[in-house]
Structure formats: C-alpha cells, structure tokens
PDB file of N, CA, C and O in Angstrom:
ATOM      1  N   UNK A   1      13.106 -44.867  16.953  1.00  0.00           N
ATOM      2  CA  UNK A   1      11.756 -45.358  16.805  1.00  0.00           C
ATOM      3  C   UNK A   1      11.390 -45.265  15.326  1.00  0.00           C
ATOM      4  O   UNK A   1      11.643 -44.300  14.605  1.00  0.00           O
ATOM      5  N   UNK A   2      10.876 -46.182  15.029  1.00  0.00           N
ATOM      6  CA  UNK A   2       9.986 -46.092  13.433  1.00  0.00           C
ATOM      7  C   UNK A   2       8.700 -46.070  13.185  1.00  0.00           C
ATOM      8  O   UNK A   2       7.900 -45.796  14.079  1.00  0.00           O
ATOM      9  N   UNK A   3       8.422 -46.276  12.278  1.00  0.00           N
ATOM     10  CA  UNK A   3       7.259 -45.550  11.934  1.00  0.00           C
ATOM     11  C   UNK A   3       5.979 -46.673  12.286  1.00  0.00           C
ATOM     12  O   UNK A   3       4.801 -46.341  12.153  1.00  0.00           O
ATOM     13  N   UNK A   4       6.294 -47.712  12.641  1.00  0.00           N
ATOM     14  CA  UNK A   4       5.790 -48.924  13.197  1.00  0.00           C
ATOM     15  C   UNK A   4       5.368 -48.848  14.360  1.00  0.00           C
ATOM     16  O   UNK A   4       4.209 -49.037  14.727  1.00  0.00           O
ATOM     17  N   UNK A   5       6.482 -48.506  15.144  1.00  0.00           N
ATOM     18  CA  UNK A   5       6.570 -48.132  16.721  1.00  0.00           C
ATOM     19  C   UNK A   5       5.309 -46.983  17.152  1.00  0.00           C
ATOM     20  O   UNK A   5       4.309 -47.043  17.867  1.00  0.00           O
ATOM     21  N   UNK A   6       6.014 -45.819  16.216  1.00  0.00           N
ATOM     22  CA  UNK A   6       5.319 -44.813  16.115  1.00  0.00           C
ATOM     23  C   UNK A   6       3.577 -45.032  16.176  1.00  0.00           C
ATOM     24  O   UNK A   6       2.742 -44.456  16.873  1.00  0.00           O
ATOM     25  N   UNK A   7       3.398 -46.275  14.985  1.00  0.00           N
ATOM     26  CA  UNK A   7       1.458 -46.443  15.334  1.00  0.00           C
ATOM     27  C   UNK A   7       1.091 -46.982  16.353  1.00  0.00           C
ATOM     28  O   UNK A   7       0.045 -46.547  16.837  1.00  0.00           O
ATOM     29  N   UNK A   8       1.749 -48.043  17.017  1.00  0.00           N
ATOM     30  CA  UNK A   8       1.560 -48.934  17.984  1.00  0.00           C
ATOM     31  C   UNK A   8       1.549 -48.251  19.355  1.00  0.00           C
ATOM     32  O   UNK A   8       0.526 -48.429  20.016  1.00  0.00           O
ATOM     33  N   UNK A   9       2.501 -47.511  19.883  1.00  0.00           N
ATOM     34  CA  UNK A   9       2.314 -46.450  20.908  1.00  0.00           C
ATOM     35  C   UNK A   9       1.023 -45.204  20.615  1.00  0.00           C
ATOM     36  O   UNK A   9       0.333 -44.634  21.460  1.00  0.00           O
ATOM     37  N   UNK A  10       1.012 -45.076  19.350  1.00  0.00           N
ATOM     38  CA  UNK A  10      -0.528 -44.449  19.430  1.00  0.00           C
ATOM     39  C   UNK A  10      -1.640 -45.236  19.527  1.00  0.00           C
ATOM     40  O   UNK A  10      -2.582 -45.050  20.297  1.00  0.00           O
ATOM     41  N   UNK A  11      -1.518 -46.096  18.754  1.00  0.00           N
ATOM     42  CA  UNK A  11      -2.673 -47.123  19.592  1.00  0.00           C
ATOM     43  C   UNK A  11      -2.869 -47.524  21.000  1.00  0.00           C
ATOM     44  O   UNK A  11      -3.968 -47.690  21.531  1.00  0.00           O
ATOM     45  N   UNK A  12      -1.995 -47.633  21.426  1.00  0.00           N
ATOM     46  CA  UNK A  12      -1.739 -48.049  23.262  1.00  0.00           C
ATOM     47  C   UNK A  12      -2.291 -47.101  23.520  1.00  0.00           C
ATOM     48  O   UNK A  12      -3.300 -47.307  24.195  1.00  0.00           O
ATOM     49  N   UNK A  13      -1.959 -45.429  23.131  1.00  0.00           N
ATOM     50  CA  UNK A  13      -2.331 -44.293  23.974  1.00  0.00           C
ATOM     51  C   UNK A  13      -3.825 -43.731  23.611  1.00  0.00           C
ATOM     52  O   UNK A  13      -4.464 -42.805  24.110  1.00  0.00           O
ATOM     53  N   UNK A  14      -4.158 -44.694  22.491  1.00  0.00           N
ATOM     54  CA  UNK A  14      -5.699 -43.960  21.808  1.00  0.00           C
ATOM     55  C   UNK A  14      -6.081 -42.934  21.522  1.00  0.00           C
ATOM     56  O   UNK A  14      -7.162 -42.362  21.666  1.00  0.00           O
ATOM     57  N   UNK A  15      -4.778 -42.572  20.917  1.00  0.00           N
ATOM     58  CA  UNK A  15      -4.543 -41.458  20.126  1.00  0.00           C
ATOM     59  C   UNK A  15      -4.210 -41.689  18.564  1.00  0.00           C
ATOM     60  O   UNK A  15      -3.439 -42.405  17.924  1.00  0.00           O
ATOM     61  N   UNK A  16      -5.378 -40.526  18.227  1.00  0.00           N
ATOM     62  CA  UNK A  16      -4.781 -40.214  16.435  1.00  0.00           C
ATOM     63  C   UNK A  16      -3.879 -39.037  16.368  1.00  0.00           C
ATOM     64  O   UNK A  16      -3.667 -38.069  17.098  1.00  0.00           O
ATOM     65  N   UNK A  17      -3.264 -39.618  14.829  1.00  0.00           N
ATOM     66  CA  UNK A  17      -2.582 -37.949  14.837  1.00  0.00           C
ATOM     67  C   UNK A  17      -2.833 -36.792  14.634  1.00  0.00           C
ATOM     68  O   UNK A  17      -2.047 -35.865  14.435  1.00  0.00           O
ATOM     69  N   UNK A  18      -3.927 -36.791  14.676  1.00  0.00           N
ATOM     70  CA  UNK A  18      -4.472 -35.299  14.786  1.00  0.00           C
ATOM     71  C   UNK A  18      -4.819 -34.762  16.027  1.00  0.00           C
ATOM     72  O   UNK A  18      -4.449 -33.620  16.298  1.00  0.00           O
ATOM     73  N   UNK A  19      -5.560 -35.503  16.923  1.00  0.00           N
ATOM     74  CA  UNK A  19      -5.066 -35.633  18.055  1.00  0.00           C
ATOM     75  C   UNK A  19      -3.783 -35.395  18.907  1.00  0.00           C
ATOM     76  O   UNK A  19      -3.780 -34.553  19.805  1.00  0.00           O
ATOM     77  N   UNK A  20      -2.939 -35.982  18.674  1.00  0.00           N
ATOM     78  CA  UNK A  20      -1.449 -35.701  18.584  1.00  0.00           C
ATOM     79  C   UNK A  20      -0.787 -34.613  18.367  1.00  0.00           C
ATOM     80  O   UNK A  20      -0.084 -34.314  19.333  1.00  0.00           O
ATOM     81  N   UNK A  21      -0.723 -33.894  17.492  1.00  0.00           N
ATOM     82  CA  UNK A  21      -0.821 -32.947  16.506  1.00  0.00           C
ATOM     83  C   UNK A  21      -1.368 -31.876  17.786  1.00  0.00           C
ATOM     84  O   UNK A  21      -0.519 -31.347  18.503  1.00  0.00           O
ATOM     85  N   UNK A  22      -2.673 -31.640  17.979  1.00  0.00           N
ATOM     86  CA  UNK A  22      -3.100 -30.645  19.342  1.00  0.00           C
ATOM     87  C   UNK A  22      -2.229 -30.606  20.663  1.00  0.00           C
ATOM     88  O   UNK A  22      -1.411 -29.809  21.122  1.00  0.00           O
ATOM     89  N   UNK A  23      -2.770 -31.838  21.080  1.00  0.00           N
ATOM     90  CA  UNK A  23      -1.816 -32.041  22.444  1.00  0.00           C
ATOM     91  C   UNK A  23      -0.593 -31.422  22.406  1.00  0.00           C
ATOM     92  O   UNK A  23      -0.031 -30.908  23.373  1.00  0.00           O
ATOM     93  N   UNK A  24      -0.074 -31.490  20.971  1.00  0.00           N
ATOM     94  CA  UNK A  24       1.676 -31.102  21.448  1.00  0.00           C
ATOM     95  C   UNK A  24       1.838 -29.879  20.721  1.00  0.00           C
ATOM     96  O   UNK A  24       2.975 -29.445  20.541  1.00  0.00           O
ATOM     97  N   UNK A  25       0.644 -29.155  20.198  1.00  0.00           N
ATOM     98  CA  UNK A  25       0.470 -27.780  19.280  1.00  0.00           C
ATOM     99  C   UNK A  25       1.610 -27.775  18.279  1.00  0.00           C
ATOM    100  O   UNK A  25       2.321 -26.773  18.205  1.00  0.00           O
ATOM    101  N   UNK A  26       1.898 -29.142  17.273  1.00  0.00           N
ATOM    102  CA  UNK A  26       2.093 -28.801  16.084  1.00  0.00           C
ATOM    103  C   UNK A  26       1.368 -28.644  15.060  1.00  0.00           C
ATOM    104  O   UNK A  26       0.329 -28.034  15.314  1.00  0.00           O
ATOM    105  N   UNK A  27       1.506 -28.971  13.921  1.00  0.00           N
ATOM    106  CA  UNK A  27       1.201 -28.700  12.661  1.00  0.00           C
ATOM    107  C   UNK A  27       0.228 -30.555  12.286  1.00  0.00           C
ATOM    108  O   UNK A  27       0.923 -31.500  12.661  1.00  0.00           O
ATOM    109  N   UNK A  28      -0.713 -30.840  11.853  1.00  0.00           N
ATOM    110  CA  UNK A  28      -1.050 -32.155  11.943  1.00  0.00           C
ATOM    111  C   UNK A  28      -0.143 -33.142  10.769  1.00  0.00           C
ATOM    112  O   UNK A  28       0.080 -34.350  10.854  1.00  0.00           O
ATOM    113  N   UNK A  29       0.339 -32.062   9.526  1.00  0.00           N
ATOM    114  CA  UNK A  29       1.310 -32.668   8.398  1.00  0.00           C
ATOM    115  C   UNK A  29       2.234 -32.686   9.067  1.00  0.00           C
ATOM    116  O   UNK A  29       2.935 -33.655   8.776  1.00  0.00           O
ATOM    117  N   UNK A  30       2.731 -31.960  10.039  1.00  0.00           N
ATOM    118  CA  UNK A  30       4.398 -32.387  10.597  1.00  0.00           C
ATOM    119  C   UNK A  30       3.992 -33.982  11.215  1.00  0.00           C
ATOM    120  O   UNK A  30       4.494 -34.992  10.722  1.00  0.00           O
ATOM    121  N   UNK A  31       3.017 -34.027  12.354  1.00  0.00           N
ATOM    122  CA  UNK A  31       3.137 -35.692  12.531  1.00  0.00           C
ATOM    123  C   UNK A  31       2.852 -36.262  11.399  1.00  0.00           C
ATOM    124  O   UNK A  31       3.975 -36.765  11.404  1.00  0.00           O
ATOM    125  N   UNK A  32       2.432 -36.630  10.496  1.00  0.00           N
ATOM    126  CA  UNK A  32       1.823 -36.986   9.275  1.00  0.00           C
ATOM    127  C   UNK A  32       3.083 -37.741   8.415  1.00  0.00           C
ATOM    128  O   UNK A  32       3.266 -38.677   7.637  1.00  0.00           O
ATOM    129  N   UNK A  33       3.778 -36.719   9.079  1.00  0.00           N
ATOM    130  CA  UNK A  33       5.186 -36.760   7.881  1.00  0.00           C
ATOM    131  C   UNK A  33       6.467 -37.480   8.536  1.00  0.00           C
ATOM    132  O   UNK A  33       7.469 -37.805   7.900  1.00  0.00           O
ATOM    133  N   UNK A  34       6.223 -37.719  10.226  1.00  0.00           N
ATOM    134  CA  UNK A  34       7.363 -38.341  10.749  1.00  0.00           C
ATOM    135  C   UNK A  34       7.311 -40.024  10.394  1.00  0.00           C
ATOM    136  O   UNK A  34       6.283 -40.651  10.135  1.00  0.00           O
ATOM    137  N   UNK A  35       8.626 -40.547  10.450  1.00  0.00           N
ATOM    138  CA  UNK A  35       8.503 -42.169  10.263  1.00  0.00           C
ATOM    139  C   UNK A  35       8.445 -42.076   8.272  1.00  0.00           C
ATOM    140  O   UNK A  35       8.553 -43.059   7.540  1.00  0.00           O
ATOM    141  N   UNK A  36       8.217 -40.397   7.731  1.00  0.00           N
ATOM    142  CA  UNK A  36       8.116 -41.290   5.969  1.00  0.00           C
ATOM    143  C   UNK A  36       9.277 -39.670   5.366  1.00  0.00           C
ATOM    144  O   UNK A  36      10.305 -39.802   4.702  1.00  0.00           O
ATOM    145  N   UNK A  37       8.870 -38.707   5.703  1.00  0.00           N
ATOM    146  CA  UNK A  37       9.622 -37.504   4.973  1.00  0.00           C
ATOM    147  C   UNK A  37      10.732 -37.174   6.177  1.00  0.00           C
ATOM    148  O   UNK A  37      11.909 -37.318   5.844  1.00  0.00           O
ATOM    149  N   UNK A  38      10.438 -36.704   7.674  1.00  0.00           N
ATOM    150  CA  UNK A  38      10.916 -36.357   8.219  1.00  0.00           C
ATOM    151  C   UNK A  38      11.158 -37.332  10.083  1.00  0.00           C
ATOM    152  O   UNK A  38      10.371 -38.198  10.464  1.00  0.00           O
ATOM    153  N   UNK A  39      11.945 -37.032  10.608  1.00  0.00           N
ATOM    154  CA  UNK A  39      12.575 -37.642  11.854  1.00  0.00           C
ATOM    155  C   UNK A  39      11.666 -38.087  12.722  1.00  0.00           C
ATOM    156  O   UNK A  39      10.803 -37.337  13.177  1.00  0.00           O
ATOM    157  N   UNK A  40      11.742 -39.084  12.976  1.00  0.00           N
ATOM    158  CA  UNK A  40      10.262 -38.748  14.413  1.00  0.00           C
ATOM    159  C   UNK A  40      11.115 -38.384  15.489  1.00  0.00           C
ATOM    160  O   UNK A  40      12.289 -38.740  15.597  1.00  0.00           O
ATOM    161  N   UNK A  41      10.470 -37.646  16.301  1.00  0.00           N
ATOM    162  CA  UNK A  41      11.644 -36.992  17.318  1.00  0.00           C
ATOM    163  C   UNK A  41      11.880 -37.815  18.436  1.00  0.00           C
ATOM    164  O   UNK A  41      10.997 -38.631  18.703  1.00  0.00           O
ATOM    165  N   UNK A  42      13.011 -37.768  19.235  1.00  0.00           N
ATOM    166  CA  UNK A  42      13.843 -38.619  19.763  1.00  0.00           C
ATOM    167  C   UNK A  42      12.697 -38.943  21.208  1.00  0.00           C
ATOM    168  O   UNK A  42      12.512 -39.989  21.830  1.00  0.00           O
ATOM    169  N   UNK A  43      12.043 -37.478  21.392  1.00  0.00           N
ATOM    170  CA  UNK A  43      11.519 -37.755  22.651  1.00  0.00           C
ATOM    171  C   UNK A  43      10.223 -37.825  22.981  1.00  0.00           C
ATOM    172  O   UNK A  43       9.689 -37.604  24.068  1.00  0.00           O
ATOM    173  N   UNK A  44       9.462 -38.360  21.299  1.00  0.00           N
ATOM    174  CA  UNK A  44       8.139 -38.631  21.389  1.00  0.00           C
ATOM    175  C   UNK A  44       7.916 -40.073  21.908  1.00  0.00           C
ATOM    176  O   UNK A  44       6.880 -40.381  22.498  1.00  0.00           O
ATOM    177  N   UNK A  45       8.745 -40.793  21.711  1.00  0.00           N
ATOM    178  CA  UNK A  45       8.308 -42.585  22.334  1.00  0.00           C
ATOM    179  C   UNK A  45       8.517 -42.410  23.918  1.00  0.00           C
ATOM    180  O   UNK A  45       7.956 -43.226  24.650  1.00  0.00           O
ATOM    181  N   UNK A  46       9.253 -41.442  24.452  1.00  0.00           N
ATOM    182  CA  UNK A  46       8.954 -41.855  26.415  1.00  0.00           C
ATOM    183  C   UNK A  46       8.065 -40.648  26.474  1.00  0.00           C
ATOM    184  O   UNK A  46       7.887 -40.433  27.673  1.00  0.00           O
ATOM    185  N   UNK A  47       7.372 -39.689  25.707  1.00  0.00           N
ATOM    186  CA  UNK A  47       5.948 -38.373  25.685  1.00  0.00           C
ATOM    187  C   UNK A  47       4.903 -39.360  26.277  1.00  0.00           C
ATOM    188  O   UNK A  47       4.235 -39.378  27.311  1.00  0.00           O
ATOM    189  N   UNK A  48       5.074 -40.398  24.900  1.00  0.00           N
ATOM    190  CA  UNK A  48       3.787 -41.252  24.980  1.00  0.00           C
ATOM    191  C   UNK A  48       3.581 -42.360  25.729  1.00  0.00           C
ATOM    192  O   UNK A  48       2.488 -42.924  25.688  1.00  0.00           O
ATOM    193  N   UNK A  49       4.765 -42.892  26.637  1.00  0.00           N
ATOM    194  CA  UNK A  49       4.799 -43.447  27.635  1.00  0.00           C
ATOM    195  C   UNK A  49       4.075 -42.909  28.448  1.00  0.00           C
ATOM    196  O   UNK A  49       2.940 -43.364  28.585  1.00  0.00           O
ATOM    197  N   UNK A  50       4.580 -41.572  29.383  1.00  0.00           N
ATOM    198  CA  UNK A  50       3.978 -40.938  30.137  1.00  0.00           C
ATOM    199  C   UNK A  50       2.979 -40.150  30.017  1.00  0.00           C
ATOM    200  O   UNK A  50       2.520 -39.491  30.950  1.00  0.00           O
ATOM    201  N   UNK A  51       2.368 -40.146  28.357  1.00  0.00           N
ATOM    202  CA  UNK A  51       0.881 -39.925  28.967  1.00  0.00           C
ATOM    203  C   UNK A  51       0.048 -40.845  29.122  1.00  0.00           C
ATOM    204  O   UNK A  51      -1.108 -40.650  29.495  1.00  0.00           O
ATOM    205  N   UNK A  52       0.578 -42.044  28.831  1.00  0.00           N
ATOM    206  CA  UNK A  52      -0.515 -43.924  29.074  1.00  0.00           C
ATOM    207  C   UNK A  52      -0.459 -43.491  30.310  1.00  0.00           C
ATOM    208  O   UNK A  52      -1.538 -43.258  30.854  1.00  0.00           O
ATOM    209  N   UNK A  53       0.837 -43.262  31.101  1.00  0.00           N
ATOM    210  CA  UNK A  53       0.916 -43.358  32.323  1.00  0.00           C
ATOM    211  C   UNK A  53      -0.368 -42.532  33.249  1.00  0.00           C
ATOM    212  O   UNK A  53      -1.174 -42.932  34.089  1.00  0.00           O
ATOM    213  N   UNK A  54      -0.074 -41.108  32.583  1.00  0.00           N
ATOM    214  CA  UNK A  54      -0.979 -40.176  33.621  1.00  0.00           C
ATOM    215  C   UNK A  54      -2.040 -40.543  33.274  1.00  0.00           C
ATOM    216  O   UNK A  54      -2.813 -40.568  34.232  1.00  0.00           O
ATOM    217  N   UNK A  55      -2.728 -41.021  31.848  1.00  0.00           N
ATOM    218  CA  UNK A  55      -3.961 -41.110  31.783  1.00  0.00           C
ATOM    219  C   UNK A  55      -4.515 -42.329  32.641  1.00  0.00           C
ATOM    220  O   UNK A  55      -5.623 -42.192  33.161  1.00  0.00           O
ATOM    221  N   UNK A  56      -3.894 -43.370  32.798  1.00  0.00           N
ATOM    222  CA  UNK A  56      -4.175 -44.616  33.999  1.00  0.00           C
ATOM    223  C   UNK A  56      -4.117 -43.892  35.152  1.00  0.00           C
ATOM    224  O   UNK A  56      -5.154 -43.973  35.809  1.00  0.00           O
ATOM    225  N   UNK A  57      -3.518 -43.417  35.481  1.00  0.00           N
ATOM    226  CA  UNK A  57      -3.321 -42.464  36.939  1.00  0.00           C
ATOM    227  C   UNK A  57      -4.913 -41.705  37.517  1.00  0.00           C
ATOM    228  O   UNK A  57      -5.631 -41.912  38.495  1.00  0.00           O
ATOM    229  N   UNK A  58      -4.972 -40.818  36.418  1.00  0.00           N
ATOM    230  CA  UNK A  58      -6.655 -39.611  35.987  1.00  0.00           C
ATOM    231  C   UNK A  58      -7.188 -41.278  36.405  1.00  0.00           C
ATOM    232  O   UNK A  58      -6.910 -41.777  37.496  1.00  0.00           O
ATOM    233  N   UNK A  59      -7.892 -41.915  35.466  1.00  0.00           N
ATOM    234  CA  UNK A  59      -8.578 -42.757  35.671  1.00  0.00           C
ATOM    235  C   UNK A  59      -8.654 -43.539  36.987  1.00  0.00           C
ATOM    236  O   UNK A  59      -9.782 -43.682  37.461  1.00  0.00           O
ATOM    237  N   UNK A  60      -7.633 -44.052  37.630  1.00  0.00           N
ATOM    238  CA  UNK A  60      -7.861 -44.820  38.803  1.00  0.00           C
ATOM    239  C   UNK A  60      -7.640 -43.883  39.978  1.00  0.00           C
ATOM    240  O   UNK A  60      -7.524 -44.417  41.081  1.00  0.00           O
ATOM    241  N   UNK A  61      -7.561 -42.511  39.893  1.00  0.00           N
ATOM    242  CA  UNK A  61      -8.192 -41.355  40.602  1.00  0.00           C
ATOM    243  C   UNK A  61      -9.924 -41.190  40.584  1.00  0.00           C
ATOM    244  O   UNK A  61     -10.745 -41.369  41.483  1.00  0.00           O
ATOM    245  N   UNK A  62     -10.057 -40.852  39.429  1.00  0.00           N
ATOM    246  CA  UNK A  62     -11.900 -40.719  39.327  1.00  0.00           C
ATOM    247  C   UNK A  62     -12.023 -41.755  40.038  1.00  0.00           C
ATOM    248  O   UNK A  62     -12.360 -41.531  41.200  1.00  0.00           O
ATOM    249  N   UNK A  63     -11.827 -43.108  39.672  1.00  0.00           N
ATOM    250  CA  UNK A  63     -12.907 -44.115  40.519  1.00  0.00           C
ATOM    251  C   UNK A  63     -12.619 -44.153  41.651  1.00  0.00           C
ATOM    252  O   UNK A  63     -13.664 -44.234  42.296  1.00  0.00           O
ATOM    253  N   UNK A  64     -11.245 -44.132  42.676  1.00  0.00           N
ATOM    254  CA  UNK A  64     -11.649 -43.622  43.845  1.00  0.00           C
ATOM    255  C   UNK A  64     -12.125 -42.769  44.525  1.00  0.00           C
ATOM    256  O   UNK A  64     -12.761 -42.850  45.576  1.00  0.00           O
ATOM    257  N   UNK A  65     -11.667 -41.502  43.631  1.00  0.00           N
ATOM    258  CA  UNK A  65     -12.393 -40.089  44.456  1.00  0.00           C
ATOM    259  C   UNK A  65     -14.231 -40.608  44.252  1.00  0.00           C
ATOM    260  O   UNK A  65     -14.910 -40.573  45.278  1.00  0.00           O
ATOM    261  N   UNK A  66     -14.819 -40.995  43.112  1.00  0.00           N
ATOM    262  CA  UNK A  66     -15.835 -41.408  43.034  1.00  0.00           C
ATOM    263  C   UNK A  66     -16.197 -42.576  43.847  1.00  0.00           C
ATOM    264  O   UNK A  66     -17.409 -42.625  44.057  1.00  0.00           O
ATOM    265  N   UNK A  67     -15.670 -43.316  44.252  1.00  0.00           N
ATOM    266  CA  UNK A  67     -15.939 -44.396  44.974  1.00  0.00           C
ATOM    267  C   UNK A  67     -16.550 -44.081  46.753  1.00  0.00           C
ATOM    268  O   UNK A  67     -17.403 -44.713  47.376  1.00  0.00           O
ATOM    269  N   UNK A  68     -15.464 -42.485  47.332  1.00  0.00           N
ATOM    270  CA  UNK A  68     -15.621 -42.170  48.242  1.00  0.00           C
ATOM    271  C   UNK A  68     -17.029 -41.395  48.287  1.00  0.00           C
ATOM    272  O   UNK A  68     -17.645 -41.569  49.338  1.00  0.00           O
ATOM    273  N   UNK A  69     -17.486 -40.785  47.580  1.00  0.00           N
ATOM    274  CA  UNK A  69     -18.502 -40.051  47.972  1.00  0.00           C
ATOM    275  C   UNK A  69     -19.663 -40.696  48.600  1.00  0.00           C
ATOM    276  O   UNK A  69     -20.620 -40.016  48.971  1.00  0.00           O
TER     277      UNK A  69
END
C-alpha cells in the first residue's frame, strides 16, 4: 500500500491520523511518517477495511434496534 492508498482508505473510513494514531495507541508521528520516512504496515489496509465494515454494521444496528422500540 502507498501513501495514496493510505489517504483514500482514511477517507472511506473518516478517519484522521490522529484519530488513527488513538484507535491503534500509537504515537501520532509514527502514522505521520508512514507512506514518506517509514513502512506503512502490511496489515493496516484490511484494519481499515474492517473497521468501514463494523462501523456500517454499529450503524444499521442502531437503526433497527431503534426502529423496534
């Protein structure tokens, strides 16, 4: 993945990297720095798959559990 990839899957996921950075309790310069100084790691592009995923999931949960009441 490059550093291209890298923005575009954060955009999909509507996530910044600082943001990013929490969720996965690093350092916010370590993401900062992947895609230009250092590696982006092998298993951040299917991370951020599956959290689009769960977060569509959460969401079309609320509106049914909300739908039932």
């Amino acid at each position: 993945m490059d550093k291209i990839k890298l923005n575009l899957l954060l955009s999909n996921a509507k996530l910044r990297k600082k943001e990013l950075s929490i969720l996965l309790g690093i350092a916010q310069s370590t993401v900062n720095n992947w895609g230009s100084s250092k590696e982006i790691p092998y298993w951040l592009e299917s991370w951020l798959h599956f959290y689009v995923k769960a977060k569509r999931y959460d969401e079309m949960r609320s509106k049914i559990c909300n739908k039932d009441s």
